[in-house]
N, C-alpha and C positions, 0 to 999 in steps of 0.2 A: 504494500500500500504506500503511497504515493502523497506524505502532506504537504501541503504548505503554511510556510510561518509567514503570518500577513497581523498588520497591524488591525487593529481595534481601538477606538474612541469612545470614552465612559462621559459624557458630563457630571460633573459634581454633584452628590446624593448626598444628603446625610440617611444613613441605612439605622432600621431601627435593630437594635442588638440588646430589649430589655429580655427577652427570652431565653439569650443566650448567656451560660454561667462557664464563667474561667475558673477551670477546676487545677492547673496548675499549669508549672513555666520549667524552660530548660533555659537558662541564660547566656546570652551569647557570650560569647568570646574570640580573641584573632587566630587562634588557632582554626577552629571549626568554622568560621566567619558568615556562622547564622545562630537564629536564636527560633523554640519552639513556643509556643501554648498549646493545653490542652483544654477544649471547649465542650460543651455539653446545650444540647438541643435537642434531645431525642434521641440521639446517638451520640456517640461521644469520639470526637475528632483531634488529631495533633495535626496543629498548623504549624510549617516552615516558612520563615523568609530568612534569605541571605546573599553573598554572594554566589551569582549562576554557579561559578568556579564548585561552590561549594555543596552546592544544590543539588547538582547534576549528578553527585556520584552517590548522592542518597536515594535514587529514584532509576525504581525499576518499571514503571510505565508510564505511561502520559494518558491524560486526557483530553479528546477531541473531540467535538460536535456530540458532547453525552457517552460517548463510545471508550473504555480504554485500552491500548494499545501498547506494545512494548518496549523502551526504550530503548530502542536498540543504536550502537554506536554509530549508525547512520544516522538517525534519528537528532542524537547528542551532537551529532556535528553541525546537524542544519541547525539548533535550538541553539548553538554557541556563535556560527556564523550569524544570525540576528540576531543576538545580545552585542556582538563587536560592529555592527552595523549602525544600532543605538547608542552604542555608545562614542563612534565618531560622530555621530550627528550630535555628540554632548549631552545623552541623556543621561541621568545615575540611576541604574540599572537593576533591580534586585529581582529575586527569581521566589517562585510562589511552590509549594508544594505540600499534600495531605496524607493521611492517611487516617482509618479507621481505626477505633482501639476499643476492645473486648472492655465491656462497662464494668466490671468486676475487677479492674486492674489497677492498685492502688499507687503505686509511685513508678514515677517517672524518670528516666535516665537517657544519656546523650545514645545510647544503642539503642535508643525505640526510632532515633530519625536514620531509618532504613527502610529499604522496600516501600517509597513513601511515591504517590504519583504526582507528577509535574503537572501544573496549571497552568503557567504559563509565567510572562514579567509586569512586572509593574514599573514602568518607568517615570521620573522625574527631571522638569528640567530646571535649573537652579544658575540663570545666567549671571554674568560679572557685573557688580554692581556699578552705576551710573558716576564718570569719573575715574576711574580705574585705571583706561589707557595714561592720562596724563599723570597722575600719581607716579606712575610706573617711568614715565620717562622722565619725573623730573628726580627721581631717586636714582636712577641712571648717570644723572645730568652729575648729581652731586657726587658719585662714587661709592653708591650702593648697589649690588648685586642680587637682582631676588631667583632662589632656588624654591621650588616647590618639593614640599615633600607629603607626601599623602597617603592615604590606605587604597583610593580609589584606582581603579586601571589606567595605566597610559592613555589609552585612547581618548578618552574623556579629559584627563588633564592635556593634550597636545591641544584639540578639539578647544580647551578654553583658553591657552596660550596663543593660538590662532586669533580669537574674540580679540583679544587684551594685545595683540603685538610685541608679546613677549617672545624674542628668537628663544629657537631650544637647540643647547650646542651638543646635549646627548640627553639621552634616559636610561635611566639604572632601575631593574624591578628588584624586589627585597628577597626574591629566590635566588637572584645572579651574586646578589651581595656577601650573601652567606660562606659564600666559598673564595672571597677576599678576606686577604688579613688586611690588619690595619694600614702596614706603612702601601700596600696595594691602595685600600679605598682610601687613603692620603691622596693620592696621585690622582685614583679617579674624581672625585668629588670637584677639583678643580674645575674641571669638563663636561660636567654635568649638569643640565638645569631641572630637569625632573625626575624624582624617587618615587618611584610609582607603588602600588599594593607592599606597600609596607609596615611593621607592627611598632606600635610603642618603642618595641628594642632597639628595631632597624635606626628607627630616627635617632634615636641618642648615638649610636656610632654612627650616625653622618655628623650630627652636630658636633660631638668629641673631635672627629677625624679635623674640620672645618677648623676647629678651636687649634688645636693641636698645628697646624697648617701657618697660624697667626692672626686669623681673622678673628674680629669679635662679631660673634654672631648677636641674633636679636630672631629669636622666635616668637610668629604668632600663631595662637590656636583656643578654640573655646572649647572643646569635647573632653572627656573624661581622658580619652585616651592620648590627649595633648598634655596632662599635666608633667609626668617623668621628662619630655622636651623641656619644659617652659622652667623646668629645676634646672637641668643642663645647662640651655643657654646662657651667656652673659647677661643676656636683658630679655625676660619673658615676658612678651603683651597679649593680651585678652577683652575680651571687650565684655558690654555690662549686663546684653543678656546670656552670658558662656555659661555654663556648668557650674558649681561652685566650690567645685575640688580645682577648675580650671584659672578660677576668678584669686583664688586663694596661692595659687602655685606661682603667679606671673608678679613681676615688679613694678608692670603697667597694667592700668582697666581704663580702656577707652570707654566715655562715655557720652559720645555723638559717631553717628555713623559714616564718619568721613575720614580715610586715612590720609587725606590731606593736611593731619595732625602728627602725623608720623613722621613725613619731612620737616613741616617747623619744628618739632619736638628735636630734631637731629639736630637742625641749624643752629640752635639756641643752645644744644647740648655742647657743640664744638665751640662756640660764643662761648659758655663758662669757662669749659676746658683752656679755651686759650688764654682766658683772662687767669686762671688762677694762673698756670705755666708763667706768664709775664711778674704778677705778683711776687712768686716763689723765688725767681731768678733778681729781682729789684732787691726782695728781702737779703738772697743770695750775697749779691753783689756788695749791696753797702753793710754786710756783716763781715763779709770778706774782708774789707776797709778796717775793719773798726779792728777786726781781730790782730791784722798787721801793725794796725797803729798803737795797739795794747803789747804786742809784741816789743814791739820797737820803743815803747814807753817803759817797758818792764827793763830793758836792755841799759836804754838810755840812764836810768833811775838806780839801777845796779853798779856804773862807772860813776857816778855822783857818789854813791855812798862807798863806795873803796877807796874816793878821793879824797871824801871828807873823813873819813879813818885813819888816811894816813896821815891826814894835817894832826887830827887829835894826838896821835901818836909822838907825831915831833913835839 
């Protein structure tokens, strides 16, 4: 049998769900990079969403026009070729999948998301916000470098780097990274503007590697899984409605939505910088003075009083 993967359009419902009772959760994490519920309506269901990546390999059939059928690796390759289709068009991508579970079954573990059937994706588009390109180039202008690092797939981050006119001089995914040592991803990192499907971990050894290299980094991020970043970097910013393991981890909370506060924030930060350096070396300098001149008074003060010992003498 013969599918095709073709798009669908929902308009916006609020669906009524007072019927339905969440009888329990498997919680995501970056390993497994989905997360479950188990619902009850009459039957009682485990819902998946996550990454397709991760999706895919829980799911032994699909469902089509009511019908289900078998997932078979033909099948998985058309269902991943339009997820990478959406996602160059810059959609964020997550993949849907069910399955049935014996009403009698009391707890819940990451080994029930198997044999589970694909539904299909749900995608979101989530464009660069208004203002962005010019931020970007006046950060450029000043001798700031912006690297993207993400959980999300390449394709999706190229796709918004495109939007934004952000050149990408390479991309590093967090699979490829693993089997670099340090002074390796030293050397990459220079060369690199996008860290693609990467974890918590991944990020901290770019940002170490970055640190290490000489640069002061300055990360931003709002989600739980940015806070171990926003610890690393030299300067972690966050904005006011992040998380608030996120809000708590960062040295900056922006609170307007304009990172056109990130450049003046810069400009002004090198403005102190330079003033105090000028300060420090003024102090410097006329201490330097005074200490020669104390020297040289101590000197002079010490031939006085050997001369006037020897007069007492005679």
């Amino acid at each position: 049998m013969k599918i095709l993967w073709t798009k669908r359009y929902w308009t916006f419902v609020k669906i009524n769900i007072k019927d339905h009772k969440k009888v329990d959760e498997i919680p995501y994490d970056f390993t497994r990079k989905r997360m479950s519920v188990v619902v009850e309506d009459g039957e009682r269901l485990l819902i998946s969403k996550g990454a397709p990546e991760g999706i895919f390999d829980c799911c032994s059939h699909y469902s089509f026009n009511g019908d289900s059928h078998p997932f078979t690796a033909e099948e998985k390759n058309k269902a991943n070729k339009y997820y990478e289709e959406l996602s160059r068009e810059g959609y964020r991508v997550l993949a849907l999948a069910i399955k049935k579970i014996p009403p009698d079954k009391k707890i819940f573990l990451k080994d029930d998301e198997r044999d589970l059937e694909f539904r299909g994706f749900i995608a979101f588009l989530d464009p660069p916000k208004a203002g962005v390109k010019k931020v970007l180039q006046d950060l450029e202008k000043i001798g700031i470098t912006i690297k993207i690092i993400t959980g999300d797939n390449e394709l999706v981050t190229e796709k918004i780097c495109q939007e934004i006119n952000l050149p990408v001089m390479g991309v590093l995914l967090g699979e490829d990274m693993k089997n670099l040592s340090m002074e390796q991803l030293r050397h990459r990192v220079e060369k690199t503007t996008i860290f693609a499907r990467f974890s918590p971990a991944d990020k901290n050894r770019v940002i170490l590697a970055l640190r290490a290299n000489g640069h002061v980094v300055g990360y931003m991020g709002d989600g739980i899984n940015d806070a171990p970043s926003l610890r690393s970097a030299d300067v972690g910013i966050s904005v006011n409605n992040a998380v608030d393991v996120a809000k708590e981890s960062a040295d900056i909370v922006l609170v307007h939505k304009n990172l056109q506060i990130l450049k003046d924030g810069i400009l002004e930060g090198r403005k102190v910088f330079g003033n105090t350096m000028k300060y420090i070396l003024m102090g410097l300098s006329s201490n330097f003075g005074n200490m020669f001149s104390a020297a040289g008074a101590v000197v002079f003060f010490a031939v006085l009083a050997d001369a006037a010992r020897a007069n007492f003498a005679e």
